[in-house]
C-alpha positions in Angstrom: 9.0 -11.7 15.7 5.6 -10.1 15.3 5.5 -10.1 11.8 5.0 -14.1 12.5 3.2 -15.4 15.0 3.6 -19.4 15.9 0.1 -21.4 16.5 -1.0 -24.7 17.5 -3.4 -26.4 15.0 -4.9 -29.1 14.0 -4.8 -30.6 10.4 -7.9 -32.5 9.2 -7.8 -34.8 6.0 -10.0 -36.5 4.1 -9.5 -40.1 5.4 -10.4 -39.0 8.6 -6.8 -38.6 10.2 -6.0 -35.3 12.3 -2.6 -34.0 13.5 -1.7 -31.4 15.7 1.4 -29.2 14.5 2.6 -25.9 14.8 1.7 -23.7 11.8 2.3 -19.9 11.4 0.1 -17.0 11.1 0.6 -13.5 10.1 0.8 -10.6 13.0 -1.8 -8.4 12.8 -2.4 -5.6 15.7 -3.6 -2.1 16.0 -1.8 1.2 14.8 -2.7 4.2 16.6 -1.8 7.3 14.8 -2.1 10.7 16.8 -1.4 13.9 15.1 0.1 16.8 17.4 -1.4 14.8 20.0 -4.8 14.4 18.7 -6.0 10.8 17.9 -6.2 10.5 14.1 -7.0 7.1 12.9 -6.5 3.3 14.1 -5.3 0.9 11.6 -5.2 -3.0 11.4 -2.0 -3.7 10.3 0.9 -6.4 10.2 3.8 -5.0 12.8 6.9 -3.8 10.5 8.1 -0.8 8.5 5.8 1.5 10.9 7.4 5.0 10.2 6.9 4.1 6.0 3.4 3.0 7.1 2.8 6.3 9.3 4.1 8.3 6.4 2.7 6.6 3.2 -0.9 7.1 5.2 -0.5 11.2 6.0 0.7 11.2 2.5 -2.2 9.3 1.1 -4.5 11.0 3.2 -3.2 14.5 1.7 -1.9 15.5 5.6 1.5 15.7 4.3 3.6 16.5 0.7 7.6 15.6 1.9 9.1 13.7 4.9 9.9 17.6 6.1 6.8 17.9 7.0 7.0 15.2 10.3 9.5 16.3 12.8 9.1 13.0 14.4 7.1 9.6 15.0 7.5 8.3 19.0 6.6 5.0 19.6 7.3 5.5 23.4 2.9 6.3 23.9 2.8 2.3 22.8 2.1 0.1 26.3 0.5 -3.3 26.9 -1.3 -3.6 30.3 1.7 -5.0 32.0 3.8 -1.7 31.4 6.4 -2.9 28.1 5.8 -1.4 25.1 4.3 -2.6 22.2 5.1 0.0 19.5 1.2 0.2 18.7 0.7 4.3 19.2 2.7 6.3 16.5 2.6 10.1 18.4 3.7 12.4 15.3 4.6 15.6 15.4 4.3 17.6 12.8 5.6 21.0 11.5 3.3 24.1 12.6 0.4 24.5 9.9 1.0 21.5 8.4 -2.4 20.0 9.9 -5.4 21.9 10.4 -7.7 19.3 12.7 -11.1 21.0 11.4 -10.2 19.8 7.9 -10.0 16.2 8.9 -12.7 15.8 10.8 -14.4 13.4 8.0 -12.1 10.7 9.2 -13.6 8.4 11.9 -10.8 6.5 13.9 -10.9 2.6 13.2 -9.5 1.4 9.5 -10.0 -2.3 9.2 -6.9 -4.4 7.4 -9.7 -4.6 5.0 -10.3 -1.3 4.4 -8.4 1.9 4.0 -11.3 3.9 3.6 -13.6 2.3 6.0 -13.0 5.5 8.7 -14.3 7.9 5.7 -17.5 9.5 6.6 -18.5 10.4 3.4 -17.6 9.8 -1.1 -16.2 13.7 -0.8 -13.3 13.1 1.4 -11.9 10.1 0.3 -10.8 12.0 -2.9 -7.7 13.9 -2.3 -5.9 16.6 -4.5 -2.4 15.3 -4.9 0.9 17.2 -4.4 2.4 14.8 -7.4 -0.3 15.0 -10.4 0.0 12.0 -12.5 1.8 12.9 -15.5 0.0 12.7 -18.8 0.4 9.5 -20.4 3.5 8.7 -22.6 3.0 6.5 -25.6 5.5 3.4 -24.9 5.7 4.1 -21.0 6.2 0.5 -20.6 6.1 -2.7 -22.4 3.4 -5.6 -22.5 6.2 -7.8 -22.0 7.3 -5.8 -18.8 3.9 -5.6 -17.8 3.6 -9.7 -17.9 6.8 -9.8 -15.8 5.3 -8.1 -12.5 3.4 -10.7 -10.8 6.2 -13.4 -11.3 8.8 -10.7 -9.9 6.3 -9.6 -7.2 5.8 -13.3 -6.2 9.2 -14.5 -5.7 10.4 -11.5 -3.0 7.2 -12.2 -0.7 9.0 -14.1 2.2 6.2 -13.0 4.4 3.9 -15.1 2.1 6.1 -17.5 1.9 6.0 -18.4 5.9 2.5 -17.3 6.7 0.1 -17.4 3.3 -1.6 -14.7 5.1 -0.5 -11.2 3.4 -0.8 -9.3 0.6 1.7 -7.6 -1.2 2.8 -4.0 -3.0 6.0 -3.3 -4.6 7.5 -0.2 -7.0 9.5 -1.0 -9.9 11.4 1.4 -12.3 10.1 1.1 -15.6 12.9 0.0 -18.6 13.9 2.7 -20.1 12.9 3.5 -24.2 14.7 1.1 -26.1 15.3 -1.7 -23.7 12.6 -3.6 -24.8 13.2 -7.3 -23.0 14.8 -6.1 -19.6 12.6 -6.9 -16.6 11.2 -3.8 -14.4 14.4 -2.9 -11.6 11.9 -4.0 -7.9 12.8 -0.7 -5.8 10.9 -1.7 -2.9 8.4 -4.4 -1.7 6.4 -4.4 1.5 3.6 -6.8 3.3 1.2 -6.7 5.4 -2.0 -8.0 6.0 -3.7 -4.7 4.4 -3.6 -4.0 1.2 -3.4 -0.6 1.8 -1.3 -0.9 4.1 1.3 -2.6 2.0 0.9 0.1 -0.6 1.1 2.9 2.6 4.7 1.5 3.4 5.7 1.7 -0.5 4.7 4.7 -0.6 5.9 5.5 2.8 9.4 4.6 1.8 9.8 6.1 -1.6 8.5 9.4 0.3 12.0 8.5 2.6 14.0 8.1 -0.4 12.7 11.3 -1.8 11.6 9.4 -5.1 8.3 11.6 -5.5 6.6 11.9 -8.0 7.3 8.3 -9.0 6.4 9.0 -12.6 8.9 6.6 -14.1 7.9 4.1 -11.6 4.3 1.3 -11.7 2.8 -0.4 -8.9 2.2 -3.9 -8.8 -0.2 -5.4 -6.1 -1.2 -9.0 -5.5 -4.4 -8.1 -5.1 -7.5 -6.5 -6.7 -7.1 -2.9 -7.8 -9.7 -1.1 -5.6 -10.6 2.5 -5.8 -8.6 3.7 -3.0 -5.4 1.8 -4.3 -6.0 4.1 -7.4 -6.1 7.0 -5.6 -2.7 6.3 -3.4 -0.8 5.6 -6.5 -2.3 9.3 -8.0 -1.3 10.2 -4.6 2.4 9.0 -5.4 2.0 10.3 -9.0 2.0 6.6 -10.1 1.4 6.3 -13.9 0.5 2.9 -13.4 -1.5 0.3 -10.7 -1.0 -3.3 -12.4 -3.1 -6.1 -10.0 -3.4 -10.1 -10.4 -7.5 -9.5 -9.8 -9.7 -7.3 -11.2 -10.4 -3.8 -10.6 -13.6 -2.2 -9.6 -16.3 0.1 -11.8 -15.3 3.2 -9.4 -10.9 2.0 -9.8 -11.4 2.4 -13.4 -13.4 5.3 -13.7 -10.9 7.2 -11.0 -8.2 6.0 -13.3 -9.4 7.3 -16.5 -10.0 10.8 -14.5 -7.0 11.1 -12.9 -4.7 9.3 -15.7 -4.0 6.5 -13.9 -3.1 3.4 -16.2 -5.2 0.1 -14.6 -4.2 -3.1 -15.3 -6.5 -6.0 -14.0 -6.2 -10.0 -14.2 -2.5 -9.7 -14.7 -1.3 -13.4 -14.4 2.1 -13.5 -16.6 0.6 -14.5 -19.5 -2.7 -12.1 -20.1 -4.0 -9.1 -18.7 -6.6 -6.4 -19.1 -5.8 -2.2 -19.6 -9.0 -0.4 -18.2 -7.7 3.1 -18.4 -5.2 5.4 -20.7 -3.5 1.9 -22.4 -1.9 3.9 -24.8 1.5 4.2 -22.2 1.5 -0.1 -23.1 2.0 1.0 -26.6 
């Protein structure tokens, strides 16, 4: 029920007329993460899929490799003023040396739904070395065609968007295999949530579950614009391949073409744009 929240508003149109009616909005609330007890980061998110989110974010953030490195995620810490719990504080416990605090003492603790590098003091430590290196790129990874098919395929599972308008959208899809030029990318997983990052986190999040990593057969297709840190979380992942409906930023494309990251931008169906290592479209 927190994933959609009902509102009262007021419709205005242009011949003046207004109408009250109930409209729905997205959820969006706080995540606190604590690490062996330590507050870590807070994150803006949209309630839903919070152990994928919790997991997808250590492993983006290079705190964890494999879900054997969390022994658990309580939720029990999470309490409104009244005394019932609201499932906002994620207490993780993690295997002994798994986190060393004086290593992540860059990260600040409030990550907008924005922003999943807002709480990052400084351009050093938001670049992570990743467990799963991207592979290096393989001439016919995927088809244009397959590529044109994403944004349709992303589009039609977003319920979330569907009810609220308000949320963006990640999913993973397995790409054809050689020779089966025409088939449409197999959807693996799709998530939403008011944060881009956070949609990608729960992806990510749940193909670390499913113990799919590296996901080098795999591309990521967002609804949004490919930012630098979505780059990084699908190196992270050991993604070959961020596609995005918008553009991508100067410091997305340059991350991509260092880390071999295939960016797609201005994917709409019909046209888009390779900014890094097209030859796996080939």
């Amino acid at each position: 029920m927190r994933r959609v929240v009902r509102s009262r508003v007021h419709r205005f149109d242009a011949s003046g007329e207004v109408r009250a009616r109930a409209d729905a909005v997205a959820g969006e609330e706080p995540l606190e993460v604590r690490l062996d007890g330590e507050q870590f980061t807070v994150t803006m998110r949209t309630p839903g899929d919070d152990v994928e989110l919790v997991a997808g974010f250590l492993l983006t953030e290079g705190v964890i490799t494999s879900m054997a490195d969390i022994v658990e995620v309580d939720f029990a810490s999470g309490l409104d003023p009244d005394g019932s719990r609201n499932y906002n504080v994620a207490a993780v416990r993690l295997q002994p040396g798994v986190w060393d605090r004086e290593t992540f003492r860059a990260r600040q603790v409030y990550t907008s739904s924005a922003c999943g590098i807002c709480g990052t003091a400084s351009i050093e430590a938001v670049r992570k070395e990743s467990a799963y290196p991207v592979a290096a790129p393989e001439p016919g990874f995927i088809s244009p065609s397959a590529v044109l098919a994403l944004p349709e395929l992303l589009r039609s599972h977003q319920g979330l968007f569907d009810s609220t308008g308000g949320v963006h959208a990640a999913a993973l899809f397995a790409a054809p295999e050689a020779g089966e030029d025409g088939r449409e990318p197999d959807l693996l997983v799709l998530r939403e949530d008011v944060g881009r990052h956070n949609a990608v986190d729960k992806v990510l999040g749940w193909a670390l579950e499913q113990k799919l990593l590296p996901a080098d057969r795999a591309v990521l297709q967002v609804s949004g614009r490919a930012s630098f840190e979505l780059v990084q979380k699908a190196a992270m992942a050991g993604i070959p391949v961020l596609s995005a409906v918008s553009a991508p930023s100067a410091l997305a494309v340059d991350l991509g073409r260092e880390l071999g990251v295939t960016v797609i931008g201005f994917n709409r169906g019909s046209t888009f744009n390779a900014y890094s290592h097209e030859q796996r479209l080939h």
